[in-house]
Residue frames as a rotation matrix with the C-alpha (Angstrom) as fourth column:
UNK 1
-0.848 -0.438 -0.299 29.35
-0.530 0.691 0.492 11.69
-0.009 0.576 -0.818 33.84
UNK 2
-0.798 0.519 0.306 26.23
0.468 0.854 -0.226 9.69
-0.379 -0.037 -0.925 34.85
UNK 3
0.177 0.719 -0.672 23.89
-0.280 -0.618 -0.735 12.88
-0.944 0.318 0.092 34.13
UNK 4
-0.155 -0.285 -0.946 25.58
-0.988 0.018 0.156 12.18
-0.027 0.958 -0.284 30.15
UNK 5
-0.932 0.228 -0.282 25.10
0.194 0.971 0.141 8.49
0.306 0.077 -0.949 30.38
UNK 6
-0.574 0.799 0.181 21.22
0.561 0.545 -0.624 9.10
-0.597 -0.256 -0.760 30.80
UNK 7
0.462 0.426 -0.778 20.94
-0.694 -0.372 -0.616 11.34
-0.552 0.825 0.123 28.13
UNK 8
-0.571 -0.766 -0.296 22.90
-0.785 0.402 0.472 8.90
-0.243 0.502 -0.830 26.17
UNK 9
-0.912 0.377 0.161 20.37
0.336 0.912 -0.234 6.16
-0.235 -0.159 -0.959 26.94
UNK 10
0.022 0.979 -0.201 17.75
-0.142 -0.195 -0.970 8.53
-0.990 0.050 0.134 26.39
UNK 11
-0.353 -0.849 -0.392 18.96
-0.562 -0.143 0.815 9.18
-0.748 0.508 -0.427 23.09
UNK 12
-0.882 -0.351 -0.315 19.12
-0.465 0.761 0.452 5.96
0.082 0.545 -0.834 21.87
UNK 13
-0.683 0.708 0.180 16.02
0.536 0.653 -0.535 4.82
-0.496 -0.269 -0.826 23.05
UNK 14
0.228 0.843 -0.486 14.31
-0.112 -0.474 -0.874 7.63
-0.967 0.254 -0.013 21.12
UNK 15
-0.240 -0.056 -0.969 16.03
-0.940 -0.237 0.246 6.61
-0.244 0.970 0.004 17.94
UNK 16
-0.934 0.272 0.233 15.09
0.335 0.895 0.295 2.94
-0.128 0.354 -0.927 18.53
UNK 17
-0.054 0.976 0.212 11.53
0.672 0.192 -0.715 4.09
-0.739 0.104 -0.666 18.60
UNK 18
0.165 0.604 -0.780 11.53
-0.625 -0.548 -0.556 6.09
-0.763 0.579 0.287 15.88
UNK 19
-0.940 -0.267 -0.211 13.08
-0.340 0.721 0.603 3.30
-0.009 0.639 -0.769 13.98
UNK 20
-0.742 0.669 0.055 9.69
0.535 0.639 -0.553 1.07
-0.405 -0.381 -0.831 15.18
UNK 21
0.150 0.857 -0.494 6.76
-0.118 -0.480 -0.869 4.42
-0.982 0.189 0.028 14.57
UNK 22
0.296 0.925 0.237 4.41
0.697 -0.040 -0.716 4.47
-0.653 0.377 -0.657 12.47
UNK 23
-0.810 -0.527 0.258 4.51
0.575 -0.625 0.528 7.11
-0.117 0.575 0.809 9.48
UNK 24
0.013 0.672 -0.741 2.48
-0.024 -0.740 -0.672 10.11
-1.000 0.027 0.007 9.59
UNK 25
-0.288 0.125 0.950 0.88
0.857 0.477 0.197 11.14
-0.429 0.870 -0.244 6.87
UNK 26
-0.699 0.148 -0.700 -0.08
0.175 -0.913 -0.368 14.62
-0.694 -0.379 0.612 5.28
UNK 27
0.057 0.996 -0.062 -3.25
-0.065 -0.058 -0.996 15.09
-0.996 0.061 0.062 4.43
UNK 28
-0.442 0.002 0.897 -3.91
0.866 0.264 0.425 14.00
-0.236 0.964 -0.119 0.72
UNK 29
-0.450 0.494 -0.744 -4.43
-0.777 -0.627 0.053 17.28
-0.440 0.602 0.666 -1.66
UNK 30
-0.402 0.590 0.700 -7.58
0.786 0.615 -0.067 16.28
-0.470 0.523 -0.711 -3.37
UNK 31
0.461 0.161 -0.873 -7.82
-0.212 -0.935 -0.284 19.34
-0.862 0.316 -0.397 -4.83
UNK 32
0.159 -0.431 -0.888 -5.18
-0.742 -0.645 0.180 19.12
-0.651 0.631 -0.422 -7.55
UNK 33
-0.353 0.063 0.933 -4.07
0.406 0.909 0.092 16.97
-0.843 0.412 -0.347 -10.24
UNK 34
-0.985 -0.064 -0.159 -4.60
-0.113 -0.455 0.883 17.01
-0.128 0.888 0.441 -13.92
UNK 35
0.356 0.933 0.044 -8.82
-0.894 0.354 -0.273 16.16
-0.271 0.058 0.961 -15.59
UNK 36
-0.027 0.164 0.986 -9.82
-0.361 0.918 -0.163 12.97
-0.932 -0.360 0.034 -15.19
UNK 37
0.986 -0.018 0.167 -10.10
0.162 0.354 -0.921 12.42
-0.042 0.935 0.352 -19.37
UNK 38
0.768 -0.505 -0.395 -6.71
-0.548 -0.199 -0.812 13.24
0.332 0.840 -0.429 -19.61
UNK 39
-0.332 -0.592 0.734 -5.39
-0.802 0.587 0.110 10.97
-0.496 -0.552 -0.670 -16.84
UNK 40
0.662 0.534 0.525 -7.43
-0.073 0.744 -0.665 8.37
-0.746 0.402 0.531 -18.55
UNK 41
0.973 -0.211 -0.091 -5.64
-0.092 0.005 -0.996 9.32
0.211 0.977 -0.015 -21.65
UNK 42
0.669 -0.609 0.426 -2.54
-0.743 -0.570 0.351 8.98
0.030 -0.551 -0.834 -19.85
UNK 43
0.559 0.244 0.792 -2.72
-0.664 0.704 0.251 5.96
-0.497 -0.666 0.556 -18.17
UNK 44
0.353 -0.769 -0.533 -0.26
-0.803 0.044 -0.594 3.63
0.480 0.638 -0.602 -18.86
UNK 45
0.946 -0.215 0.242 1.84
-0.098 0.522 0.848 0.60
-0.308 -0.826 0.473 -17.59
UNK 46
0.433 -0.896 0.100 5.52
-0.720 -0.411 -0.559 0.86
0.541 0.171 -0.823 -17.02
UNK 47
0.885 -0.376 -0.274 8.37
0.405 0.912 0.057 -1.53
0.228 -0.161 0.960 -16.01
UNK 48
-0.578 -0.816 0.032 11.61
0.640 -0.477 -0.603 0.89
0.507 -0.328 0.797 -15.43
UNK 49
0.767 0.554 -0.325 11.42
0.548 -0.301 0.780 3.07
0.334 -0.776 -0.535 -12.53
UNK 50
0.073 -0.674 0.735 13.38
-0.431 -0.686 -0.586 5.84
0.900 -0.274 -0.340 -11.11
UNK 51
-0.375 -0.467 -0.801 15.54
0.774 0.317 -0.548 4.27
0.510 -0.825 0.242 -7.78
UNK 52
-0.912 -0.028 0.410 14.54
-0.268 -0.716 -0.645 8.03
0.312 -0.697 0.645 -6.04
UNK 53
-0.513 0.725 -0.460 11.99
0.749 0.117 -0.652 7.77
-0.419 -0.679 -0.603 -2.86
UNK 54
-0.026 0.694 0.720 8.45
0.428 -0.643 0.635 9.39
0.903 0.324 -0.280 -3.68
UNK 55
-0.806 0.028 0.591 7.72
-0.374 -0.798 -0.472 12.57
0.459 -0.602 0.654 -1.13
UNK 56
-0.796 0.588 -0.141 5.24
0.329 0.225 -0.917 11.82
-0.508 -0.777 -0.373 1.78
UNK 57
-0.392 0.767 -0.508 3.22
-0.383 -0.638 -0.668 13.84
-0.836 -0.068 0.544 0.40
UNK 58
-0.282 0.488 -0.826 2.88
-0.910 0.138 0.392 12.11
0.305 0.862 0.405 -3.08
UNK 59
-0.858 0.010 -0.513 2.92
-0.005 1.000 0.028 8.83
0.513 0.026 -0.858 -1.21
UNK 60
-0.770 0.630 0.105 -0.14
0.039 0.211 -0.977 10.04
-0.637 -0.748 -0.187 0.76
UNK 61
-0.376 0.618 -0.690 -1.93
-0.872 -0.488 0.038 11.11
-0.313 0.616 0.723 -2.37
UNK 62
-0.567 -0.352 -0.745 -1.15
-0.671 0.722 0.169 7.50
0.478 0.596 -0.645 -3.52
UNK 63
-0.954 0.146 -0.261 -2.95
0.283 0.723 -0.630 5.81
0.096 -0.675 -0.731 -0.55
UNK 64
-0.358 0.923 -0.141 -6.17
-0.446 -0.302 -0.842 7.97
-0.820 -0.238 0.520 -0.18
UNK 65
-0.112 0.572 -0.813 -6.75
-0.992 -0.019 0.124 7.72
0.055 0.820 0.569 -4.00
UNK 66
-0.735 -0.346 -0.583 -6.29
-0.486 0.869 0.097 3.57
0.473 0.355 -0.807 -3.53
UNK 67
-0.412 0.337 -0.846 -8.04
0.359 0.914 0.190 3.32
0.838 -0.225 -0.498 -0.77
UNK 68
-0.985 -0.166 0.045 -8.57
0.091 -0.729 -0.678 6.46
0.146 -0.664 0.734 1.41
UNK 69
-0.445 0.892 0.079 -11.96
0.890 0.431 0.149 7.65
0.099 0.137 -0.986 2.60
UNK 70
-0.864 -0.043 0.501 -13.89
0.310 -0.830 0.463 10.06
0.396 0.556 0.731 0.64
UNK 71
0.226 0.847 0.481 -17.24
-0.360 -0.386 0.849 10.28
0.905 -0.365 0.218 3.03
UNK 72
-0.929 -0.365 0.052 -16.33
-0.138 0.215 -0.967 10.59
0.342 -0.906 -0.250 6.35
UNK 73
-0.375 0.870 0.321 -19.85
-0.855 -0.458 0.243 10.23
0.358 -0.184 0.916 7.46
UNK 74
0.833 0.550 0.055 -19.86
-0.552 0.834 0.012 6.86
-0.039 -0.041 0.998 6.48
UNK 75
0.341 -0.450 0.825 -16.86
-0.364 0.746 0.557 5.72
-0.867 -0.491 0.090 6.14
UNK 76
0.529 -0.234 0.816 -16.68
0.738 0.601 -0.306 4.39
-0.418 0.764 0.491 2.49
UNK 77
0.379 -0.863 -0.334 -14.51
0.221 -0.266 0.938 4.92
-0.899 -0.429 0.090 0.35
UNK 78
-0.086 0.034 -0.996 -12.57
-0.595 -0.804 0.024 6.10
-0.799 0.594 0.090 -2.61
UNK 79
-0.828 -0.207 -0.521 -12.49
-0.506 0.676 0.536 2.67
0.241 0.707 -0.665 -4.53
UNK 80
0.401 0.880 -0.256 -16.04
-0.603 0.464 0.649 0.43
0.690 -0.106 0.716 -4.78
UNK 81
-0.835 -0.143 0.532 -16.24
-0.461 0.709 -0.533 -2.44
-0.301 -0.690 -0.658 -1.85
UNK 82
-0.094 0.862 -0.498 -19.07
0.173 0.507 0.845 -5.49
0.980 -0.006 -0.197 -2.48
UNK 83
0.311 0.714 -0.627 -21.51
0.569 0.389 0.725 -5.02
0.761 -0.582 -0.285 -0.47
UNK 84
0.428 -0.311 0.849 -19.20
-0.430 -0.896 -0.111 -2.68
0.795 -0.317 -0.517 1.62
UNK 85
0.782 -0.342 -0.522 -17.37
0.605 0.618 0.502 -5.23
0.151 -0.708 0.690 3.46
UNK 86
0.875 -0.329 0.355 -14.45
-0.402 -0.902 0.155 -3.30
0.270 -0.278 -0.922 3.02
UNK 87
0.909 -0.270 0.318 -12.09
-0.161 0.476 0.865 -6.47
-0.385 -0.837 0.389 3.37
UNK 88
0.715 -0.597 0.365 -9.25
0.316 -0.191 -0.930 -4.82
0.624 0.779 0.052 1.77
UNK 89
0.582 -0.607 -0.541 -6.08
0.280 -0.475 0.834 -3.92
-0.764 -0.637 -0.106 3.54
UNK 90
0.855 -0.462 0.235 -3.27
0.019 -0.425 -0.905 -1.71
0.518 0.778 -0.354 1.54
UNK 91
0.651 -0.752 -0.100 0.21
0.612 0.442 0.656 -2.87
-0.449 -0.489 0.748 2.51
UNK 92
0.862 -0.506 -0.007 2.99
-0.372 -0.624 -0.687 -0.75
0.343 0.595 -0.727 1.61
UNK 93
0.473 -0.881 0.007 6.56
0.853 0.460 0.247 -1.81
-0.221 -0.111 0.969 0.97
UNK 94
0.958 -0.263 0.115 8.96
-0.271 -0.960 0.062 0.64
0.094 -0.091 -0.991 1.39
UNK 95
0.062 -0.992 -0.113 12.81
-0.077 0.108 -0.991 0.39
0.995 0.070 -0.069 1.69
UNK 96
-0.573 -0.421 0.703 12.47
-0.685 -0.225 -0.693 0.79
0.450 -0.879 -0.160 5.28
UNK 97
-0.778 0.302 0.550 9.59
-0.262 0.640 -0.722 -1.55
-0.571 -0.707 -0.418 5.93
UNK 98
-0.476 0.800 0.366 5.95
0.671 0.062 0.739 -2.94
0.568 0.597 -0.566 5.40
UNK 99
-0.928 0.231 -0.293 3.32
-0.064 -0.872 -0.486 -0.94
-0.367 -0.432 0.824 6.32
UNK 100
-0.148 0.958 0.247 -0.81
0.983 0.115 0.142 -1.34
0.108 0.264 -0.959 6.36
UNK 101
-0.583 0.248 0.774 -2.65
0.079 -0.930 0.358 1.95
0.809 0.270 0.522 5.35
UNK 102
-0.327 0.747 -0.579 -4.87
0.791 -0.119 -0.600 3.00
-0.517 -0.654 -0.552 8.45
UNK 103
-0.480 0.395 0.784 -7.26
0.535 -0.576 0.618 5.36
0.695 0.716 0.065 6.42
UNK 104
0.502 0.863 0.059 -9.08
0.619 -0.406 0.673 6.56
0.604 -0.301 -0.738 9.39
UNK 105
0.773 -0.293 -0.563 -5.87
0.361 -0.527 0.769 8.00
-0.522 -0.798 -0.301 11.00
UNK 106
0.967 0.134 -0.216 -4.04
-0.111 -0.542 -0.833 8.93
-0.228 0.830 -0.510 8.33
UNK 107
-0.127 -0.929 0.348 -0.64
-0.920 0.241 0.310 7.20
-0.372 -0.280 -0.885 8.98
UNK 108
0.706 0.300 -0.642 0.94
-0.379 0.925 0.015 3.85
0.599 0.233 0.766 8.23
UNK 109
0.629 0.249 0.737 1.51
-0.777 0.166 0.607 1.44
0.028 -0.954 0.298 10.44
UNK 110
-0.882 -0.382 -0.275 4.55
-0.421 0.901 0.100 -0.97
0.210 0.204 -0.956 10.68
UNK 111
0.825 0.520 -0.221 3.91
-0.560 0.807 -0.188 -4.35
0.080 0.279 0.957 10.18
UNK 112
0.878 -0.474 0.061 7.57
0.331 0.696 0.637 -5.44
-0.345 -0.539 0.768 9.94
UNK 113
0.715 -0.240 -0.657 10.77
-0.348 -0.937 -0.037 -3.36
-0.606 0.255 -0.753 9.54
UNK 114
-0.283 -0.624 0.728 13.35
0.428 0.597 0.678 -4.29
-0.858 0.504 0.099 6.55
UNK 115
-0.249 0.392 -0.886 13.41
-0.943 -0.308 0.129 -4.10
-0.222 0.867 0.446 2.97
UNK 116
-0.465 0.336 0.819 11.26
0.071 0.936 -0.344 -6.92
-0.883 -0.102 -0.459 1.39
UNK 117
0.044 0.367 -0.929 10.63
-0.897 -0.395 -0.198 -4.93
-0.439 0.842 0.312 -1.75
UNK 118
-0.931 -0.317 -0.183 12.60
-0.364 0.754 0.547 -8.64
-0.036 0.576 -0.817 -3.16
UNK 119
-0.444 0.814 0.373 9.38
0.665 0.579 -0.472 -10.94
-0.600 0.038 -0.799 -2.05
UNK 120
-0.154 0.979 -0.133 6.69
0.032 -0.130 -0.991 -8.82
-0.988 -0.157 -0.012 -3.50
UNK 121
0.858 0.255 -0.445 7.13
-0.476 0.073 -0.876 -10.06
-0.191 0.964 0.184 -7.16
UNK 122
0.159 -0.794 0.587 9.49
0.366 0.599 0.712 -12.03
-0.917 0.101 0.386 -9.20
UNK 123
0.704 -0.166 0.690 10.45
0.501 -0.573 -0.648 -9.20
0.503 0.802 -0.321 -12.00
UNK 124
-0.282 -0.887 0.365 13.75
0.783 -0.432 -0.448 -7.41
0.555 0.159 0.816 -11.72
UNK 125
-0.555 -0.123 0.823 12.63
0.124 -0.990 -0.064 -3.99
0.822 0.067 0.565 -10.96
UNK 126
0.790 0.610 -0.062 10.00
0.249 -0.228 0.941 -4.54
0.560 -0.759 -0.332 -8.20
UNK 127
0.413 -0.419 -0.809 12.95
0.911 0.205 0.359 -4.81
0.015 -0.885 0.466 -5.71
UNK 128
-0.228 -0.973 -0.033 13.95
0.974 -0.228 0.003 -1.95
-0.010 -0.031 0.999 -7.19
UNK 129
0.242 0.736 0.632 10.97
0.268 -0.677 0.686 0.73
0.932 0.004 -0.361 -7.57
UNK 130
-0.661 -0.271 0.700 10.66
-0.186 -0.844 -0.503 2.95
0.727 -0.463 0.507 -4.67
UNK 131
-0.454 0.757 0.470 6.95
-0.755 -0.046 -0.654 1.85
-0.474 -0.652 0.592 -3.42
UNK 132
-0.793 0.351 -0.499 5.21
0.033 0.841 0.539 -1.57
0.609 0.411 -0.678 -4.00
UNK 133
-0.107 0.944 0.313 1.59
-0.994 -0.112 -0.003 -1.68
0.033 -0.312 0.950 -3.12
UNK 134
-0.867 0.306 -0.393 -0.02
0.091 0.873 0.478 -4.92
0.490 0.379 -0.785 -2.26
UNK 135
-0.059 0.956 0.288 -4.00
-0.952 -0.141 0.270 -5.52
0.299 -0.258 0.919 -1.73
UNK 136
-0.925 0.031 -0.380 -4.47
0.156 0.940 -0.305 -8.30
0.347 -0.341 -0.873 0.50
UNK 137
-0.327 0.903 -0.277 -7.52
-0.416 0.126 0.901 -9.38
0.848 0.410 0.335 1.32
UNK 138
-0.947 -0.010 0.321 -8.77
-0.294 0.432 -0.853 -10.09
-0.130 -0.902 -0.412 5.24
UNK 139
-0.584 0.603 -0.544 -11.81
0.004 0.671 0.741 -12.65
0.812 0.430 -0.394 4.24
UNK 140
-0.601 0.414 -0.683 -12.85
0.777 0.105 -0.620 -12.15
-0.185 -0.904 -0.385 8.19
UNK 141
-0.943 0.107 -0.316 -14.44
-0.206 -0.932 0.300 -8.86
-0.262 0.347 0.900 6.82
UNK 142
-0.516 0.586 -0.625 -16.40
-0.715 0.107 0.691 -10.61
0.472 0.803 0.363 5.07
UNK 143
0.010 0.464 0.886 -17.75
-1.000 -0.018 0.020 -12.42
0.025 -0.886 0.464 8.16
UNK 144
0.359 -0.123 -0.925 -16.27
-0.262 0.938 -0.226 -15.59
0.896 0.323 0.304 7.13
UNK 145
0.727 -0.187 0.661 -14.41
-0.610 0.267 0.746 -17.80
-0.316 -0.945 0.080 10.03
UNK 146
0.556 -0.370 0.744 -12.56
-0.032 0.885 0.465 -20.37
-0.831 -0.283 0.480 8.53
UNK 147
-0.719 -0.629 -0.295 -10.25
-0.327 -0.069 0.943 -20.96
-0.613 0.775 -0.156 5.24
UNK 148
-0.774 0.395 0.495 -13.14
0.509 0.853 0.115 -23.70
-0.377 0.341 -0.861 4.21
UNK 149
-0.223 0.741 -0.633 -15.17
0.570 -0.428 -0.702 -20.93
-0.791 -0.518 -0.326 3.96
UNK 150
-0.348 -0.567 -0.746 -13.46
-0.523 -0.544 0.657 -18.85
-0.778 0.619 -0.107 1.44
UNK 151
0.320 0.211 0.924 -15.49
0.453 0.822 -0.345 -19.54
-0.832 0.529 0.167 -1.92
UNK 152
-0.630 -0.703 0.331 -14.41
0.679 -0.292 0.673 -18.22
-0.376 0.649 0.662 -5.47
UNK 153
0.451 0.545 0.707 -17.34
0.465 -0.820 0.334 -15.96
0.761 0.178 -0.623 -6.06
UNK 154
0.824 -0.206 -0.529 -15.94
0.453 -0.322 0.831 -14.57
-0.341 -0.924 -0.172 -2.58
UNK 155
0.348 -0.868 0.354 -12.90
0.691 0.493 0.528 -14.25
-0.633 0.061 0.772 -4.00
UNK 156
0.079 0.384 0.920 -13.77
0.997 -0.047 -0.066 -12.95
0.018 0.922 -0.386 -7.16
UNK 157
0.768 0.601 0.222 -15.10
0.554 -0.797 0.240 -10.03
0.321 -0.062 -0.945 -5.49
UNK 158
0.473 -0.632 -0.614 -11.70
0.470 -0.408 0.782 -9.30
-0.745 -0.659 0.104 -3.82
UNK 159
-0.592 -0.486 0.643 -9.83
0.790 -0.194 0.582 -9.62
-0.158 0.852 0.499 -7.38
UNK 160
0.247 0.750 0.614 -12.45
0.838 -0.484 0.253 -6.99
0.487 0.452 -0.748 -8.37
UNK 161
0.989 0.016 -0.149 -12.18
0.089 -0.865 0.493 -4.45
-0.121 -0.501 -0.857 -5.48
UNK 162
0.288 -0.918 -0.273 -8.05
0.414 -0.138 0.900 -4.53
-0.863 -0.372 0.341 -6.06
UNK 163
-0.444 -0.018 0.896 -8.81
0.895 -0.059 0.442 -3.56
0.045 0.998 0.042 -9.32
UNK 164
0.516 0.404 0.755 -10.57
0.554 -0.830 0.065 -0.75
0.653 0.384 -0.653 -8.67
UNK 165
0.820 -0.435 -0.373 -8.48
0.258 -0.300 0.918 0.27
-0.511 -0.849 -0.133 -5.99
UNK 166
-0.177 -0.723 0.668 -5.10
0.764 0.327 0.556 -0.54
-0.621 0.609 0.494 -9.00
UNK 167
-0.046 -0.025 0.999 -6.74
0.850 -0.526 0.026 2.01
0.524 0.850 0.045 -11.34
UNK 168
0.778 0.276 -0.564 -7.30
0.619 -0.484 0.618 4.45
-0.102 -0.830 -0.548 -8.70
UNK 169
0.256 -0.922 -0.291 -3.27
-0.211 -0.347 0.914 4.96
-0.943 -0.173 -0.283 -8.13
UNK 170
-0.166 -0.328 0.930 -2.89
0.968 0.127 0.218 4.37
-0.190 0.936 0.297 -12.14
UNK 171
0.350 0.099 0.932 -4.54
0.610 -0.779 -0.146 7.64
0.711 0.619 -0.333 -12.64
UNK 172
0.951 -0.023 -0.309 -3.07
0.231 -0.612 0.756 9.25
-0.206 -0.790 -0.577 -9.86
UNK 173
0.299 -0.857 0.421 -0.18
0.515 0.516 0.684 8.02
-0.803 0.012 0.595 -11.23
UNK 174
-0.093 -0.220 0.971 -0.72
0.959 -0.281 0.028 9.58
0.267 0.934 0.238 -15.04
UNK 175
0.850 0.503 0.158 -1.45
0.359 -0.772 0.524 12.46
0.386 -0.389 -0.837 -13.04
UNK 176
0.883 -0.464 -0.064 1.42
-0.048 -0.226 0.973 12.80
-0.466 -0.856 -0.223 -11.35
UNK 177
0.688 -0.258 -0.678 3.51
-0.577 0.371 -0.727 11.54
0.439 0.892 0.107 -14.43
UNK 178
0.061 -0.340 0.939 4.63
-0.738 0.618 0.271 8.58
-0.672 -0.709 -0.213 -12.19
UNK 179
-0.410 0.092 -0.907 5.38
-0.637 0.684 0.357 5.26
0.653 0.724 -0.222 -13.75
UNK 180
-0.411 0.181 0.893 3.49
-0.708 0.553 -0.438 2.13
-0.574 -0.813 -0.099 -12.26
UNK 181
-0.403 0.479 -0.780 2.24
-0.706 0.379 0.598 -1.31
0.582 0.792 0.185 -13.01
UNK 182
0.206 0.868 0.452 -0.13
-0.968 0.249 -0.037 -3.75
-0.145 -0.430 0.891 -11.99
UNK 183
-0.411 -0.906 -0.099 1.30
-0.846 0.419 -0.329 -7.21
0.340 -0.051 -0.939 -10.85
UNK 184
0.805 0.559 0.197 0.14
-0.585 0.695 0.419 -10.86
0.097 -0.453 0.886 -10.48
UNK 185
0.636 -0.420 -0.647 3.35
-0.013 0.833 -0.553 -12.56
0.772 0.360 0.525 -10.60
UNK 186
0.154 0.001 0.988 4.03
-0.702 -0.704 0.110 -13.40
0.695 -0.711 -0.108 -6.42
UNK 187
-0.176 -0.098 -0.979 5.20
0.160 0.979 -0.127 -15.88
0.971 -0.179 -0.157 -4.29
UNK 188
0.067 0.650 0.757 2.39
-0.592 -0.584 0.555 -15.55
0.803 -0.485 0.346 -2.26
UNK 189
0.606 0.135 -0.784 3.10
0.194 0.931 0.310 -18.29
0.772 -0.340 0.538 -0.16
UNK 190
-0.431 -0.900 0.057 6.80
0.765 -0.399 -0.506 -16.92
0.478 -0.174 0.861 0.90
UNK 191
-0.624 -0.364 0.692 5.45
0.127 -0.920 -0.370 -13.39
0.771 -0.143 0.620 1.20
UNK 192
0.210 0.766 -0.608 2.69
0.084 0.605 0.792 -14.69
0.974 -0.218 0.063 3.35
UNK 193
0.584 -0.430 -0.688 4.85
0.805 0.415 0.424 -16.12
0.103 -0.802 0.588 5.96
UNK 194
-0.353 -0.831 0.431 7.00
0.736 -0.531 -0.421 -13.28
0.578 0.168 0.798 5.85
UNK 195
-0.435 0.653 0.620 4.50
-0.280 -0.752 0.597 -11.09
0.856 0.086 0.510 6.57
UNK 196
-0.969 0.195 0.152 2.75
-0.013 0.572 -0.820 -13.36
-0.247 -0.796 -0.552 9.35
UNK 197
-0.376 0.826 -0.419 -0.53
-0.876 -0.169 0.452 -13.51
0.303 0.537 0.787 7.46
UNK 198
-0.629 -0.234 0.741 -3.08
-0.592 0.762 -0.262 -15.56
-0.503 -0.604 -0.618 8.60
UNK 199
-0.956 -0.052 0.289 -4.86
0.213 0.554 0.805 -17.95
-0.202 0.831 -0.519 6.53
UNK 200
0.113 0.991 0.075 -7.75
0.845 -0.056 -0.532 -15.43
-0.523 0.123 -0.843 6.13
UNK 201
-0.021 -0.500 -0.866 -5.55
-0.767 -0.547 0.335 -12.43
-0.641 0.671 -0.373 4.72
UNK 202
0.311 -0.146 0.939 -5.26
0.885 0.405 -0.230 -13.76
-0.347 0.902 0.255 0.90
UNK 203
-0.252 -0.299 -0.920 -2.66
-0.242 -0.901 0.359 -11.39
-0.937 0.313 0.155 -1.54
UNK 204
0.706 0.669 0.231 -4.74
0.397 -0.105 -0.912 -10.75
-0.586 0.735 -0.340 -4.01
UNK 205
0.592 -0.430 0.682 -2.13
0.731 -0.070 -0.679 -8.43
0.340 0.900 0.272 -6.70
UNK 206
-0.090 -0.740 -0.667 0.83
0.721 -0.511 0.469 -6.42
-0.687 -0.438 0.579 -6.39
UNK 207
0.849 0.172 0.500 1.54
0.496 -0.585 -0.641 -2.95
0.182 0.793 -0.582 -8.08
UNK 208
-0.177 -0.780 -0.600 4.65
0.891 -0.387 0.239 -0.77
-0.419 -0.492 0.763 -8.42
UNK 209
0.977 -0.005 0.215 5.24
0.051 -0.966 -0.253 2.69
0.209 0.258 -0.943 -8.30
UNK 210
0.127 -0.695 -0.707 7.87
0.469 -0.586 0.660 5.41
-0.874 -0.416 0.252 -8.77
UNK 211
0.509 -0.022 -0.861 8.77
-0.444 -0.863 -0.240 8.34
-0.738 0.504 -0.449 -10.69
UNK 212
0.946 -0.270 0.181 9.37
0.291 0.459 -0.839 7.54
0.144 0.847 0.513 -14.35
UNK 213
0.451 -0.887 0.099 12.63
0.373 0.288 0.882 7.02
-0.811 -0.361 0.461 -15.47
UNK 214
0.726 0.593 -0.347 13.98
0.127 -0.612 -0.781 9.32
-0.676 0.523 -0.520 -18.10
């Protein structure tokens, strides 16, 4: 009886922690995909979404191409950075949680477990989409210190790098014949605090993904 009552406890204590880990990731195919003129010609923005979860495997494809890193040597990556600060983070929202991309280990990392798909826009369908990107900005990157600090050319440059990061997972997207769109409309304040962001993290634009809807 007690020998079963400590596998019981084991048990349970390994399914609380897998609740809690991290998601592996499997290695992003950078190999395949359609040409790059005809993702272009693709490219699209969409508003109805298929409810079905995207495979690990497309959701890693989704993260390298946003934001993944294509010279290990150095370090930089697949989307421009001013100056190479590099003071992007990629949040993922998932049904099961948030999640920051760690590009150098290939995995994402909780942040905070729930669904919160609701906060990360005020359109219908975000809550519903499968995978909501958000680029947040971490202004300390950028060797700042303070909020007071934080000027709109500074800024600027974020709104820029989330953009190129946004078209990134667009053509991955026409590639993949995924639907997805590119989102400023956030109650950044709310999702902020939600998040535990601190008043050097700025969310800079949201995007959804998921598999068109047919």
């Amino acid at each position: 009886m007690r020998n079963n009552l400590a596998l019981l406890f084991v048990l349970i204590a390994m399914n609380v922690n897998a609740q809690k880990s991290d998601l592996i990731l499997p290695q992003p195919d950078t190999t395949g995909g359609v040409p790059i003129m005809k993702a272009l010609h693709e490219r699209s923005s969409a508003r109805e979404f298929s409810e079905t979860d995207l495979s690990m495997q497309d959701l890693s494809d989704l993260c390298w191409a946003a934001w993944g890193i294509n010279r290990v040597e150095s370090g930089k990556r697949t989307a421009p950075s001013s100056r190479n600060f590099q003071e992007m983070d990629l949040y993922v929202v998932l049904k099961t949680g948030v999640f920051v991309y760690n590009a150098q280990k290939n995995l994402l990392e909780i942040v905070k477990e729930g669904d919160l798909r609701d906060l990360c826009g005020t359109q219908e369908f975000v809550e519903k989409a499968p995978v909501n990107f958000l680029y947040i900005a971490d202004l300390r990157k950028r060797n700042l210190e303070k909020p007071e600090d934080i000027t709109d050319t500074q800024l600027l440059s974020s709104w820029a790098n989330a953009g190129f990061m946004s078209q990134n997972v667009y053509l991955v997207c026409a590639s993949k014949d995924f639907s997805t769109v590119i989102r400023a409309m956030i109650d950044r304040d709310k999702l902020q605090n939600e998040l535990g962001l601190n008043p050097m993290q700025r969310i800079i634009l949201g995007q959804t993904i998921g598999k068109s809807q047919k």
